[in-house]
C-alpha positions as CSV (number, residue, x, y, z in Angstrom):
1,X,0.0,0.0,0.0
2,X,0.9,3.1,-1.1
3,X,2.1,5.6,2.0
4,X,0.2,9.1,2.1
5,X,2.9,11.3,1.0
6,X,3.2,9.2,-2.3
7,X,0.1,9.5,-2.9
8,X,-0.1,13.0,-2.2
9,X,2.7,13.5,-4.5
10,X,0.8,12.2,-7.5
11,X,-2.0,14.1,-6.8
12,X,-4.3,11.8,-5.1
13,X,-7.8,13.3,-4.0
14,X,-9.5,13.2,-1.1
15,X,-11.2,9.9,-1.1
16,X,-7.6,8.6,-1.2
17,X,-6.3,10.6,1.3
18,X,-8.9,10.2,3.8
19,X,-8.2,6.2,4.0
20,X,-4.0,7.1,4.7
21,X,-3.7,10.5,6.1
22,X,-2.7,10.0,9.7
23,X,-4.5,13.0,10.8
24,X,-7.6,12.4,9.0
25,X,-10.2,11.4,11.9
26,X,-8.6,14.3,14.5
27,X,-9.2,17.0,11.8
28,X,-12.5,15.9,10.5
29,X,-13.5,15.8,14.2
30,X,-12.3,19.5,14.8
31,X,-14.5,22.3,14.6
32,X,-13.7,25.5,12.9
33,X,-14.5,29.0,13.3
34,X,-18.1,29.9,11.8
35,X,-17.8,33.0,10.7
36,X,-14.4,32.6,8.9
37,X,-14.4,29.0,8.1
38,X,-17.7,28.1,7.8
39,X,-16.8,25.3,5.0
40,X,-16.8,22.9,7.8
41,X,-14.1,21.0,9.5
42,X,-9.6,21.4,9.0
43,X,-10.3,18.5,6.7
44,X,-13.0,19.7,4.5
45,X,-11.1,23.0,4.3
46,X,-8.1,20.8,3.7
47,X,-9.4,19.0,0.3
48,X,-10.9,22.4,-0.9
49,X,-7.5,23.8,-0.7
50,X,-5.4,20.8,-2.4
51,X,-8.6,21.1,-5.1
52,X,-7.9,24.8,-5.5
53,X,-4.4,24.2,-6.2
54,X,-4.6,21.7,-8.3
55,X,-6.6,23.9,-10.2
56,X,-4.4,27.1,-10.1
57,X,-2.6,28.0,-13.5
58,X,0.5,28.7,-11.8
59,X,1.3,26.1,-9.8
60,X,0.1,23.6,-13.2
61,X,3.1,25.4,-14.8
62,X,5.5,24.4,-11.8
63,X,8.3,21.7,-12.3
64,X,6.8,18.4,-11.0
65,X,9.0,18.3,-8.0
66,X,8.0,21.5,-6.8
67,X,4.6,20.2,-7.3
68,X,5.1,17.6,-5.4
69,X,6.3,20.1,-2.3
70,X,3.0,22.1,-2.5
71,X,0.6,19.2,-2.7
72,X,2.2,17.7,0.5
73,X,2.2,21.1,2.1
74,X,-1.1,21.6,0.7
75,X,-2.2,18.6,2.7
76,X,-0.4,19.7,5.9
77,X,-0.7,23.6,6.6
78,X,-3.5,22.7,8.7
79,X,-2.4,19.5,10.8
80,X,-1.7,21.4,14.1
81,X,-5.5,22.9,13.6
82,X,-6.5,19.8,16.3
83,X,-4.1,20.2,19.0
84,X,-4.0,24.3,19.3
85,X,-7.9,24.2,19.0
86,X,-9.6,26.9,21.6
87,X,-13.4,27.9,21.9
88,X,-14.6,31.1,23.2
89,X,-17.8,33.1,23.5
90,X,-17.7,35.9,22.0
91,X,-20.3,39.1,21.4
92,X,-23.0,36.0,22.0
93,X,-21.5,33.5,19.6
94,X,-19.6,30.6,19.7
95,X,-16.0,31.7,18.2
96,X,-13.0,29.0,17.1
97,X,-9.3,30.4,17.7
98,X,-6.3,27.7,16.5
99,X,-3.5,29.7,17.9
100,X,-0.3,28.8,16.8
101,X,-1.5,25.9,14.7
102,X,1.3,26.7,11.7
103,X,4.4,26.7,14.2
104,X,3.0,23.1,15.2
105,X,2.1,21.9,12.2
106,X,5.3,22.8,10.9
107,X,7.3,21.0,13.2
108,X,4.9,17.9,13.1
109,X,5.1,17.4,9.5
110,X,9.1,17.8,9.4
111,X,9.3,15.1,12.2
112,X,6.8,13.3,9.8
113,X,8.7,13.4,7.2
114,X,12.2,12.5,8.8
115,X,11.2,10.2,10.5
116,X,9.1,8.5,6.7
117,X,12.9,8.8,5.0
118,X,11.9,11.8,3.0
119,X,15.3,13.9,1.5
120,X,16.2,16.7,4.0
121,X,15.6,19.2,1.6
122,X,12.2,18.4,0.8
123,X,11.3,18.0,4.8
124,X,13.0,21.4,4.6
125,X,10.6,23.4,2.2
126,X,8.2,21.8,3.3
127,X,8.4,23.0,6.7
128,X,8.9,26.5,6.0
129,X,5.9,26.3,3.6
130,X,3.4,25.0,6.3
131,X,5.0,27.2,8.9
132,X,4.9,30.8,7.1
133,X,1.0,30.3,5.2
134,X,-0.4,32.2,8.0
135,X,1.6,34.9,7.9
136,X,1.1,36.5,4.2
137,X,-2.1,37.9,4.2
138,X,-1.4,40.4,6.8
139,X,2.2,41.3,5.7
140,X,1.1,44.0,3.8
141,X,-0.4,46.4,6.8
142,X,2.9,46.3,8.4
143,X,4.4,49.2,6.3
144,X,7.2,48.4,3.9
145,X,9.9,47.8,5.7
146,X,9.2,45.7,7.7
147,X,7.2,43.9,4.7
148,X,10.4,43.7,3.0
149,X,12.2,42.5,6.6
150,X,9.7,39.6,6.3
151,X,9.7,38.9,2.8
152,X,13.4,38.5,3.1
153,X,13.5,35.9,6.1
154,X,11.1,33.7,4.2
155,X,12.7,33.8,1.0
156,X,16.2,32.6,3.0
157,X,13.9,29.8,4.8
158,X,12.2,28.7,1.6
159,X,15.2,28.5,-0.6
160,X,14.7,27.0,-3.8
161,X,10.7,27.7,-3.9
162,X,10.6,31.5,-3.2
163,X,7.5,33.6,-2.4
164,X,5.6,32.0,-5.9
165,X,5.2,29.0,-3.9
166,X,4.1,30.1,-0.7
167,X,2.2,32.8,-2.8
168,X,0.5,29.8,-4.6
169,X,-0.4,27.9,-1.4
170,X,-1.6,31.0,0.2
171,X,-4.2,31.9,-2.4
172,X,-5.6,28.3,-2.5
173,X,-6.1,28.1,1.0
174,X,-8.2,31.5,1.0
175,X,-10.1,29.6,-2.0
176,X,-10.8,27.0,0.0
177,X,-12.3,28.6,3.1
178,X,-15.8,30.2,3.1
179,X,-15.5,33.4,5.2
180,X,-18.9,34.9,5.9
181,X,-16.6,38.1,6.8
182,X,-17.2,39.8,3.6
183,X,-13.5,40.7,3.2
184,X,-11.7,40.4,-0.2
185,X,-9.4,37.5,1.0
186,X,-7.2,37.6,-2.3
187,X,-6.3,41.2,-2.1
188,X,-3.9,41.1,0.8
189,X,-1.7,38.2,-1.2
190,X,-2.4,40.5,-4.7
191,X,-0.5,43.6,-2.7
192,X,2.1,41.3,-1.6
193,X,2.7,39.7,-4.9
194,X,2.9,43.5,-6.1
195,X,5.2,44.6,-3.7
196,X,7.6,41.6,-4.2
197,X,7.2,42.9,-8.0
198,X,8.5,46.5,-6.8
199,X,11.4,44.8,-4.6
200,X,12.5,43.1,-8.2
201,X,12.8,46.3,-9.8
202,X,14.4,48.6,-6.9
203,X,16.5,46.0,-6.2
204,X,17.4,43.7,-8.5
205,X,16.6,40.5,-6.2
206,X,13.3,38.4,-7.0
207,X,12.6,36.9,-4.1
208,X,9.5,35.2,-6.0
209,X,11.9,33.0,-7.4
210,X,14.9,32.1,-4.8
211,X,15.9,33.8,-1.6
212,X,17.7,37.4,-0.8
213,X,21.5,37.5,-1.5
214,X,23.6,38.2,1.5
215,X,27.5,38.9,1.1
216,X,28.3,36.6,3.9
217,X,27.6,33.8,6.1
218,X,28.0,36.6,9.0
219,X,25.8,39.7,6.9
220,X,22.8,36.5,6.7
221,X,22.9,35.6,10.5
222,X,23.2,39.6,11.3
223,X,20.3,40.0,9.6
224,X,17.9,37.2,10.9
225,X,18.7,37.8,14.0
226,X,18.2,41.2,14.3
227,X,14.8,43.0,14.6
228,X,11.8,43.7,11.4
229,X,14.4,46.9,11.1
230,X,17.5,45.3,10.6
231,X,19.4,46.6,7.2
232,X,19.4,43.2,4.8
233,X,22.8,45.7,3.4
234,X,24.6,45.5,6.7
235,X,27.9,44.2,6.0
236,X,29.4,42.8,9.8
237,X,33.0,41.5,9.8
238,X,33.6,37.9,9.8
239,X,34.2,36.2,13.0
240,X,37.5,36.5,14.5
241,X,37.3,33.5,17.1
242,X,37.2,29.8,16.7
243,X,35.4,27.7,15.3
244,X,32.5,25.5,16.5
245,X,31.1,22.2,15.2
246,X,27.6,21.9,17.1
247,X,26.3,18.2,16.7
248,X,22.3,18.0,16.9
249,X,20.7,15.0,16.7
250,X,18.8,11.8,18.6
251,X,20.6,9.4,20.8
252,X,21.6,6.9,18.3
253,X,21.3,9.0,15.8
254,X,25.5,8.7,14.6
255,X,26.8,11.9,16.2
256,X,29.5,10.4,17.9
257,X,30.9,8.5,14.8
258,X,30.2,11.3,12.5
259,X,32.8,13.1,14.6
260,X,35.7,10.0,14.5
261,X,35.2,10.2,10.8
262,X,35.1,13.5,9.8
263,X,36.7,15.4,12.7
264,X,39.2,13.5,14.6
265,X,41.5,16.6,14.9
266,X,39.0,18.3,17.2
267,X,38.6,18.3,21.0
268,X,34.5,17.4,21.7
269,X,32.8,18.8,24.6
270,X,30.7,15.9,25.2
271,X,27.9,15.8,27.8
272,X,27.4,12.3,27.2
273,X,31.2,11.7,29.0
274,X,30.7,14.9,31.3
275,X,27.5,12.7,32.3
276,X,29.6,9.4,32.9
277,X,32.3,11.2,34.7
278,X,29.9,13.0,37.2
279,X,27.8,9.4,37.6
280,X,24.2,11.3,36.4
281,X,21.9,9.4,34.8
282,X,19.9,10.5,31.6
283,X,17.0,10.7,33.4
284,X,18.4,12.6,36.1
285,X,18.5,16.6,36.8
286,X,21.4,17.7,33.9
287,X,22.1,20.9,35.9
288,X,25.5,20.3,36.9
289,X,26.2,18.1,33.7
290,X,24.9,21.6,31.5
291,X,27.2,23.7,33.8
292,X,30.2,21.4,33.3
293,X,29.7,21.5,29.5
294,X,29.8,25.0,29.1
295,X,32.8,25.3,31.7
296,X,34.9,23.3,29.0
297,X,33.6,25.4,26.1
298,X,34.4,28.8,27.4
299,X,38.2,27.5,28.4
300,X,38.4,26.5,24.4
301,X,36.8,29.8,23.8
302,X,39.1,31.7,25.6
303,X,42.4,29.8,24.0
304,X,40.4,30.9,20.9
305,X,40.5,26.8,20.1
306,X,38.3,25.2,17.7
307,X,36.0,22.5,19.0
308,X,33.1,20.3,18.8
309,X,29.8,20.6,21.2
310,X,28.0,17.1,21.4
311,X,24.9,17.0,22.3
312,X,21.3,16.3,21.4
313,X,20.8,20.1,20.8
314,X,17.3,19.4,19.1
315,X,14.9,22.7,19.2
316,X,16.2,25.5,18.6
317,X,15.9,26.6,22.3
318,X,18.8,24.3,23.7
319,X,20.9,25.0,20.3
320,X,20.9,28.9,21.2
321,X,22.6,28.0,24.5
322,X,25.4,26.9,22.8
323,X,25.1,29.0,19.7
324,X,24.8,32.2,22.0
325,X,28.5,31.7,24.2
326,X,29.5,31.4,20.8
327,X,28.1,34.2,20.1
328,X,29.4,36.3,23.0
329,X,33.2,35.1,21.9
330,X,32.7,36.2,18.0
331,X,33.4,32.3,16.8
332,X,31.7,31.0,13.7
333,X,28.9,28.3,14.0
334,X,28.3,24.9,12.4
335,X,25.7,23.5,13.1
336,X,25.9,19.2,11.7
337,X,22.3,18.1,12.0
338,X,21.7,14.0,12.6
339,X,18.6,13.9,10.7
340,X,18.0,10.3,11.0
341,X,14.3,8.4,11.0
342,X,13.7,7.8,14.8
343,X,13.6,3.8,14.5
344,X,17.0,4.0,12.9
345,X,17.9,5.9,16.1
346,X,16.5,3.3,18.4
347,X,18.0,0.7,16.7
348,X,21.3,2.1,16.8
349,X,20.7,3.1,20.6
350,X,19.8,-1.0,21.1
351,X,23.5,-1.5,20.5
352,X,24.7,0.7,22.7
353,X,26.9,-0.4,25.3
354,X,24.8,1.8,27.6
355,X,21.8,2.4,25.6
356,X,19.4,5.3,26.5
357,X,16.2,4.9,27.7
358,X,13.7,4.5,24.5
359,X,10.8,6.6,26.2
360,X,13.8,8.8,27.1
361,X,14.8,9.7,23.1
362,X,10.7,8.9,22.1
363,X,10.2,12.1,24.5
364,X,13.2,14.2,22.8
365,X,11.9,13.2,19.1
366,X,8.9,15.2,19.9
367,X,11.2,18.1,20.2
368,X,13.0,18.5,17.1
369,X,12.9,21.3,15.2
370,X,14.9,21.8,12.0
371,X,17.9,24.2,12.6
372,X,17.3,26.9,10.3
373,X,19.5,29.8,8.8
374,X,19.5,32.1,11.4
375,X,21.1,30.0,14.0
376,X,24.7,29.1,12.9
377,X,27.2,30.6,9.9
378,X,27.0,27.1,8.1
379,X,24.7,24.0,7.8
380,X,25.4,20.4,7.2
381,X,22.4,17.7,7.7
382,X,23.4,14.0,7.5
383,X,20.9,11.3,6.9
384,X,20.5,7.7,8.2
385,X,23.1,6.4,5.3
386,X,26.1,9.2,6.5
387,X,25.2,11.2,3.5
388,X,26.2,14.9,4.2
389,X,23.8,17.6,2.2
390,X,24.9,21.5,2.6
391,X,22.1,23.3,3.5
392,X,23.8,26.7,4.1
393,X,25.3,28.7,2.1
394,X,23.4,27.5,-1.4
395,X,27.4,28.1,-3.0
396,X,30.5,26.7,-1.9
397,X,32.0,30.0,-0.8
398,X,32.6,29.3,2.7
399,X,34.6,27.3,4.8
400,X,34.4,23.3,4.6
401,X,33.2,21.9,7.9
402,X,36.0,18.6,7.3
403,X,39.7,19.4,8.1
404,X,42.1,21.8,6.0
405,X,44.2,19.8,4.0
């Protein structure tokens, strides 16, 4: 049988879909708001919005495997719809609020799709798809800087696909909601699309079709991490510190042997050994096992030595620990992502000497989140077969993360 994600690669409709989606039952169960999605349920608004696409000139013209992206996403922007789900009374009326739902859904479907085998890169757009379809429609009121500020950080998350896809997914899911507001729910993406048009022209970058052209590793991460005012022009100076490999990735997941192959030179701040040596069990408080860890990395920092942090490091929140004493010491970042299925990383853990717990890593797969641009200078992601993809920068311009030779 054919798994939901090939089908909804080929285009399958909803009659498919509805025997193999995994969220099928939760989101035909879920309410929605009556007055702006009064269509029905997350999954009838679901199939009206694959339907609309389907149907949509542009995205017919698309190559298939960008295709392939947007039906998926398509069939995704709204799994998180279930889970965020909040009823209220309001002015005498029953009102449904899904706060959040695109930030969840995003992360759900990436997990998803790791964990199915799915290419990195796919997973990749397709999370930044499902994650930013909210967001469009009211991008526009929010002046034009800090339209541009936005337009810019998606167009670095999307890669490849650039604002035509989002675009594309955006106006089919207004298509496929019934809003009883009265509001002209295409104009919103129209003035985006036409302000995108205007950034072409003043600025010779067409972030429809790829993402905004920094002049450095270090000009990118000033940017996305500064406020909707930062200068996208800003030109920092390179780091002058060392430089940090930071491993993210399941128990099991290879991180340790990634490192005796490709980076044997370097010294590894390992919390797995700090956590040996101090006799604290996975399970147990980490506090002193955290403390320890960055103890070691600020002595390397200071001697201005390159190094390795290994840890799980999964959301972004426990990467920006790291990321930020890197930070504070001007070092560069790379960030070398495990992104393994999570039965191949509880099959590895089963022959561990000391295996981890399994509801132990089951608990930390819910927590990964892709690391993204604005977190480290360079990005590597390794699958469940060692294969090493670049995922930052698009061109070989900076430095390799393997050894000089």
């Amino acid at each position: 049988m054919m798994s939901w994600i090939d089908l909804a690669r080929q285009g399958a409709d909803r009659t498919e879909m509805a025997r193999v989606f995994p969220w099928f039952g939760e989101m035909d169960a879920c309410p929605h708001d009556p007055v702006h999605h009064a269509e029905g349920s997350p999954w009838e608004h679901t199939a009206r919005v694959v339907e609309a696409l389907e149907a949509d000139p542009a995205f017919q013209a698309m190559r298939p495997e960008r295709q392939e992206v947007l039906r998926v996403s398509a069939w995704a922007h709204d799994i998180g719809k279930p889970a965020t789900t909040v009823i209220e009374e309001e002015g005498g009326r029953v009102r449904v609020r899904q706060p959040g739902h695109a930030a969840l859904g995003a992360r759900m479907i990436w997990q998803h799709l790791i964990d199915a085998g799915e290419p990195v890169r796919f997973a990749r757009d397709v999370h930044a798809l499902v994650a930013w379809h909210m967001r469009p429609s009211h991008m526009i009121d929010e002046g034009p800087e800090r339209t541009l500020n936005r337009a810019i950080r998606f167009s670095v998350e999307a890669g490849e696909g650039g604002w035509t896809e989002l675009l594309a997914l955006c106006e089919a899911d207004q298509h496929g909601r019934v809003s009883l507001s009265g509001a002209d729910k295409l104009l919103p993406l129209r003035l985006l699309r036409l302000a995108l048009e205007e950034v072409r022209e003043a600025h010779q970058a067409d972030l429809l079709a790829g993402p905004w052209a920094f002049g450095s590793p270090a000009a990118r991460l000033r940017f996305l991490r500064g406020d909707v005012t930062a200068s996208p022009w800003f030109a920092p100076p390179e780091p002058t510190g060392s430089r940090v490999l930071l491993m993210s990735g399941l128990p099991g997941a290879g991180k340790d042997s990634w490192l005796r192959e490709n980076r044997p030179d370097l010294p590894v701040v390992s919390l797995d050994r700090i956590r040996d040596r101090l006799g604290i069990g996975p399970t147990d408080n980490q506090g002193a096992v955290l403390q320890a860890g960055f103890e070691a990395a600020r002595a390397h920092h200071r001697a201005g030595r390159d190094f390795a942090w290994n840890a799980t490091c999964l959301s972004r929140r426990t990467r920006e620990k790291s990321v930020g004493l890197a930070r504070d010491y001007d070092a560069e970042v790379t960030i070398v992502s495990l992104d393994v299925p999570l039965e191949a990383a509880l099959t590895r853990n089963r022959g561990r000497a000391e295996p981890v717990p399994e509801p132990v890593i089951r608990k930390l797969a819910d927590r990964r989140e892709p690391a993204l641009e604005g977190e480290a200078h360079l990005l590597v992601s390794v699958d469940a077969h060692g294969v090493q993809t670049p995922l930052i920068p698009p061109a070989p311009s900076g430095p390799d993360p393997s050894p000089d030779t």
